[in-house]
C-alpha positions in Angstrom: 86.5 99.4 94.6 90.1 99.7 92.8 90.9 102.8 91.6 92.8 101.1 88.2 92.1 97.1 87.7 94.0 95.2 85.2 92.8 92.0 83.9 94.5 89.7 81.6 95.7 92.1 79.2 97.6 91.0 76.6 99.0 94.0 73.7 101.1 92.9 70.8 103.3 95.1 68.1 102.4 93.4 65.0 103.2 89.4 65.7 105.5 90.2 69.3 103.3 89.8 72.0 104.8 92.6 74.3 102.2 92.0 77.2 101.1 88.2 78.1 97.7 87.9 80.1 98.6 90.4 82.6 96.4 91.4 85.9 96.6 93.3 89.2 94.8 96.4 90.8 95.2 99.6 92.3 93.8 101.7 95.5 93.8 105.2 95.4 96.7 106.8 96.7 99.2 104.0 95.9 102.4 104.7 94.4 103.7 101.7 92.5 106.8 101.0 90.6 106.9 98.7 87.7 110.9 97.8 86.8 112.3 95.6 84.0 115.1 95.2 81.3 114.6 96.7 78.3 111.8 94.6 76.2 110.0 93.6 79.0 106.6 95.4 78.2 106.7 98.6 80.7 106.4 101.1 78.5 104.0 98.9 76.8 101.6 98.7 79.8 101.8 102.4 80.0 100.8 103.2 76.9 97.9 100.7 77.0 96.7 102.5 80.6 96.7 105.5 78.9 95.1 104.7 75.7 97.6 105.1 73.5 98.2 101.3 72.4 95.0 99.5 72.2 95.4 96.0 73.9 94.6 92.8 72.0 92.6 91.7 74.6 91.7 92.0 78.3 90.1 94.7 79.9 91.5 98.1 81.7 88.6 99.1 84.1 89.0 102.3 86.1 86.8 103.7 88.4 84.9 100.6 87.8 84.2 101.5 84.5 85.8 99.2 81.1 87.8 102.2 79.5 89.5 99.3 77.6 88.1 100.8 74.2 88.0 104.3 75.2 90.7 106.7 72.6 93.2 108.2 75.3 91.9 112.4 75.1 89.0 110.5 76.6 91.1 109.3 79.1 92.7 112.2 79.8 89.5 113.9 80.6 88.3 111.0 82.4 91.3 111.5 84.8 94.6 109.7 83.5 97.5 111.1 82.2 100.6 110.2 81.2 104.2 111.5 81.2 105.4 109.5 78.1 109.6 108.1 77.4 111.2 111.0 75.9 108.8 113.7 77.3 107.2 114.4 73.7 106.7 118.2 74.0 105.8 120.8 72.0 109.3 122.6 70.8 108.3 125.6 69.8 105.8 126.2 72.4 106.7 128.3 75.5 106.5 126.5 79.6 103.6 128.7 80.7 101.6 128.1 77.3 102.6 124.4 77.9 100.9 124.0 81.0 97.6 126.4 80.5 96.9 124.2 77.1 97.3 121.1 79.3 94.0 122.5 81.8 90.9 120.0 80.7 89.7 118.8 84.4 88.6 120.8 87.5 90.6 119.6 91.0 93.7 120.5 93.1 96.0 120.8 90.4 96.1 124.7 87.9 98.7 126.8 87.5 100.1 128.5 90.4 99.9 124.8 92.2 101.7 123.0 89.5 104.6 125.6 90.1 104.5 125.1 93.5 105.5 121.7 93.4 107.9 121.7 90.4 109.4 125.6 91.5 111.9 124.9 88.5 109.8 125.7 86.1 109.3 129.3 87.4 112.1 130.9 86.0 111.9 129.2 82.4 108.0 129.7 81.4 108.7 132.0 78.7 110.9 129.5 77.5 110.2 127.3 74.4 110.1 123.8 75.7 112.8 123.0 72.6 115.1 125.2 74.5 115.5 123.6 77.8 117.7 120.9 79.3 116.4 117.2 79.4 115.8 118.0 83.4 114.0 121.1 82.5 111.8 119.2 79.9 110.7 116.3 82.3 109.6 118.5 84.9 107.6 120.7 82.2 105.9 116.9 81.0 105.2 116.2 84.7 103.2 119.8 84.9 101.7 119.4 81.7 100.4 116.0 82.7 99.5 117.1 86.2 97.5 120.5 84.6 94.7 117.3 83.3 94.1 116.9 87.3 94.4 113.0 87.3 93.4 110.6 89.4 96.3 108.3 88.3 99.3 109.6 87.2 101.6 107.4 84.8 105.5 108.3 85.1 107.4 106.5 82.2 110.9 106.0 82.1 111.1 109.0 84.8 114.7 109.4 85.1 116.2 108.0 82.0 118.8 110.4 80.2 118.9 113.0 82.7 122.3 114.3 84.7 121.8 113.1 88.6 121.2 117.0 89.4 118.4 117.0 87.2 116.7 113.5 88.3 117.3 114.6 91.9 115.1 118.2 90.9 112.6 115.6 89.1 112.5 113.1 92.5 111.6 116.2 95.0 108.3 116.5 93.5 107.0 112.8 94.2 106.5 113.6 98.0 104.3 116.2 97.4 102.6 114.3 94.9 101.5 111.8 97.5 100.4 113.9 99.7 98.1 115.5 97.6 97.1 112.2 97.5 97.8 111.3 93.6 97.8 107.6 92.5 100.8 106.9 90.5 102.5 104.0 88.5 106.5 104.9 88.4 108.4 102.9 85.4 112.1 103.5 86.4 115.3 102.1 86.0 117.2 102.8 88.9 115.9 100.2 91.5 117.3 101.8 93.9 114.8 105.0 93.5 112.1 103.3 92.8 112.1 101.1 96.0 112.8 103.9 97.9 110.1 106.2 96.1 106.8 103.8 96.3 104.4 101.6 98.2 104.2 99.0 95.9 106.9 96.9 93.4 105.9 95.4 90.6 108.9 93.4 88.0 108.3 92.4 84.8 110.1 90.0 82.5 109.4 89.2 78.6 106.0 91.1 79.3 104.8 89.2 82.1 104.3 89.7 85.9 107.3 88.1 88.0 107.4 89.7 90.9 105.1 91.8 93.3 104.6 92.9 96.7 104.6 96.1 98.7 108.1 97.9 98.8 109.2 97.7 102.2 108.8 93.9 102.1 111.1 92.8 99.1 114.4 92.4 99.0 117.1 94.0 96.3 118.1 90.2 95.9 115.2 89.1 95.2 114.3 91.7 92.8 117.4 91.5 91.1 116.5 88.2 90.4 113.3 88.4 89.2 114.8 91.2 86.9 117.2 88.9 85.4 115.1 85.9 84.8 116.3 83.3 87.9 112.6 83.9 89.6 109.9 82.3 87.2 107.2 82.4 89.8 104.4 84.4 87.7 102.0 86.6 90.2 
């Protein structure tokens, strides 16, 4: 059974349709990247996996269960979790108060694990996440999202606005991510990182599917043609 299995899901914001009859699945323990132009419908997708944009139609199943309807704290508990565009945190609330609200799920993930893998964070949890640098607050998102113990993690936008220092911090953590076995969907915009960083490439254009197949097995060409438009072949 697929962990996550998507099937023709189409979401709109208010008469744009931002996602048109899209479908594919998941196993557990895949990693895969979803890239696009701006206003091709990642962040979209995202948000509808995680239950904060509700579809128009299609279904989301996961687990094997339709979670198409289900509001996203339900989710959350339910084992999905999402590191939003533009981190959304708390300003006035501290790192270590951060993650400890975050805990909802038993598993592999609490506090002195999360700080294992993101070891940045150690020196700043008395911090107030308002305080810290864009770096500091992605890696604080990550923990916060990875405190839920979720079966499939969603990574939006990981990279955009941070210095290279900081997304290099931010990229360390993925490893160990996948060997703890995590399934994650990776939104990014440097190509270059996310075919090095997953399993699995997915491109979007104008909110449909236009390319996909495992990493190791497409070329830069031919995603960089899909990205711009001069592949139509719909998967």
């Amino acid at each position: 059974m697929s962990l996550l299995h998507i099937e023709n899901l189409k979401a709109c914001h208010g008469l744009l349709v931002a996602l048109h009859d899209l479908s594919f699945s998941m196993e557990p323990g895949e990693v895969l990247g979803i890239v696009g132009a701006n206003g091709a419908g990642k962040s979209t997708l995202m948000r509808s996996i995680a239950g904060a944009h509700r579809p128009a139609q299609g279904r989301i199943m996961f687990r094997g269960q339709d979670v198409t309807r289900l509001s996203a704290h339900r989710r959350v508990r339910g084992g999905i979790a999402l590191v939003p565009e533009g981190r959304r945190l708390f300003p006035g609330i501290n790192v270590q108060d951060t993650l400890r609200l975050a805990a909802c799920r038993k598993g592999i993930w609490n506090f002195d694990s999360v700080l294992e893998v993101l070891p940045q964070l150690k020196p700043i949890l008395k911090r107030q996440a308002g305080l810290l640098s864009g770096g500091q607050q992605q890696a604080v998102a990550i923990g916060r999202a990875l405190m839920t113990n979720p079966e499939l993690l969603l990574l939006d936008e990981l990279s955009l606005g941070l210095s290279p220092v900081a997304v290099e911090g931010v990229y360390e953590a993925l490893p160990k991510l996948r060997q703890a076995g995590t399934t994650i969907i990776l939104v990014e915009q440097d190509l270059r990182r996310a075919m090095a960083s997953v399993t699995r490439l997915i491109c979007m254009l104008e909110g449909r599917i236009v390319l996909s197949g495992a990493a190791g097995t497409l070329t830069r060409e031919a995603v960089m043609d899909a990205y711009f438009g001069l592949n139509r072949q719909t998967h």
